[in-house]
N, C-alpha and C positions, 0 to 999 in steps of 0.2 A: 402542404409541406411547410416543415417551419426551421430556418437557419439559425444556428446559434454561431455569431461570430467571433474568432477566436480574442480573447481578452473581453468579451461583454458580459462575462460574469467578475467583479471583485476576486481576487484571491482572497483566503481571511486562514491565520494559522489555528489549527483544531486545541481542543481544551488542552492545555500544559500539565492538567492532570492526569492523561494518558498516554498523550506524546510524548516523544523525548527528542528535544533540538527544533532546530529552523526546520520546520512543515510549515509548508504553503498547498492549500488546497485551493483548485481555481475549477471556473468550467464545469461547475455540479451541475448535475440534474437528474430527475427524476419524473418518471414517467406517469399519468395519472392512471387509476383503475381501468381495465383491469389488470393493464401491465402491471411488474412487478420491479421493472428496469430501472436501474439510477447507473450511473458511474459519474468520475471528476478525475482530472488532472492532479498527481498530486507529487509535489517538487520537496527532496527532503537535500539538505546541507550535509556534510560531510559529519559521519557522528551519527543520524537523526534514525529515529524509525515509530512504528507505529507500536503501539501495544500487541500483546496478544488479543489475537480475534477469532470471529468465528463468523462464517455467513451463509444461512441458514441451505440456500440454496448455491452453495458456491460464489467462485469470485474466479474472473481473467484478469492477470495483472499486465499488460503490455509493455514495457520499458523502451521508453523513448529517447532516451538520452542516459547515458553515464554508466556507473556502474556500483552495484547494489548487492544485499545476502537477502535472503528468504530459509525461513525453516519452519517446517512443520512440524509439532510436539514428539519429540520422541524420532526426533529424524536429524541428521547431521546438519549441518547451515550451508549451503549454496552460493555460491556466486551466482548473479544476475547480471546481463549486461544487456546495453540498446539492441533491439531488434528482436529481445529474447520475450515468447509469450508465455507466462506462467497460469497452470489451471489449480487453485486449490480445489478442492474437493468438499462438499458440503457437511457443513457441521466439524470441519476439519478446521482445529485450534492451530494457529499459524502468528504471525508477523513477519514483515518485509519495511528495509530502509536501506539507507547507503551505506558505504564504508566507512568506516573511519576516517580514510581522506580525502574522500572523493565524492562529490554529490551525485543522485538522480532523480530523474523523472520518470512517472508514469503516468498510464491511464489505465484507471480500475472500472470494471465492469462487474455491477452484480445483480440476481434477483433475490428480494425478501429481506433487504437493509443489511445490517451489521450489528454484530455485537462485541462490543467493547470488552476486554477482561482488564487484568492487571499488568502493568508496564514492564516490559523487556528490562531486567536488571542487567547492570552494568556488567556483573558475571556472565551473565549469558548470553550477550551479546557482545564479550570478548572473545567469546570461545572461538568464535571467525566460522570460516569453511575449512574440513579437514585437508592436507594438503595433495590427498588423493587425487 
């Protein structure tokens, strides 16, 4: 058995060339062969989100604290909030971050890494969640 105790990983914020805003990623890890397991903690500020992504074999997104949008391509934007568990769906183009005023946290679960696209423009991540 091996403990990873909470804060004995650095945070460190992910490249500014596909983020947007205060991201703090903390608590990575990654499983060795022949899992395929990593997940991290990842704290975005009010504003902040991730690029479009994609992971090859899915992603669980857990929301721990605050409250956040997620949309998948071709799909309306979401509210997310603490407590909420989200399943993307593999190979399924997505991003998730907080609101505009309001920070959160997660923790992301995936197998098969991630792949990075191009940044959430400011259009399309104003469009919000419809008010459905």
């Amino acid at each position: 058995m091996q403990i990873y105790r909470k804060g004995s990983s650095q945070a460190n914020r992910p490249p500014e060339s596909t983020f947007t805003g205060d991201v703090y990623i903390s608590d990575y890890f990654q499983r060795a062969a022949p899992s395929r397991l990593s997940g991290a903690t990842a704290v975005f500020g009010p504003g902040s989100r991730t690029p479009w992504k994609t992971n090859p074999l899915g992603q669980t997104v857990i929301v721990t604290s605050g409250v956040g949008w997620a949309q998948c391509e071709g799909e309306e934007i979401v509210e997310i909030r603490a407590g909420d568990v989200v399943w993307f769906p593999p190979g399924e183009r997505h991003w998730e971050g907080a609101t505009p005023d309001q920070a959160m946290t997660y923790f992301a679960i995936q197998e098969g890494g991630v792949g990075f696209g191009a940044r959430v423009t400011e259009e399309e991540y104003r469009n919000g969640p419809s008010a459905n």
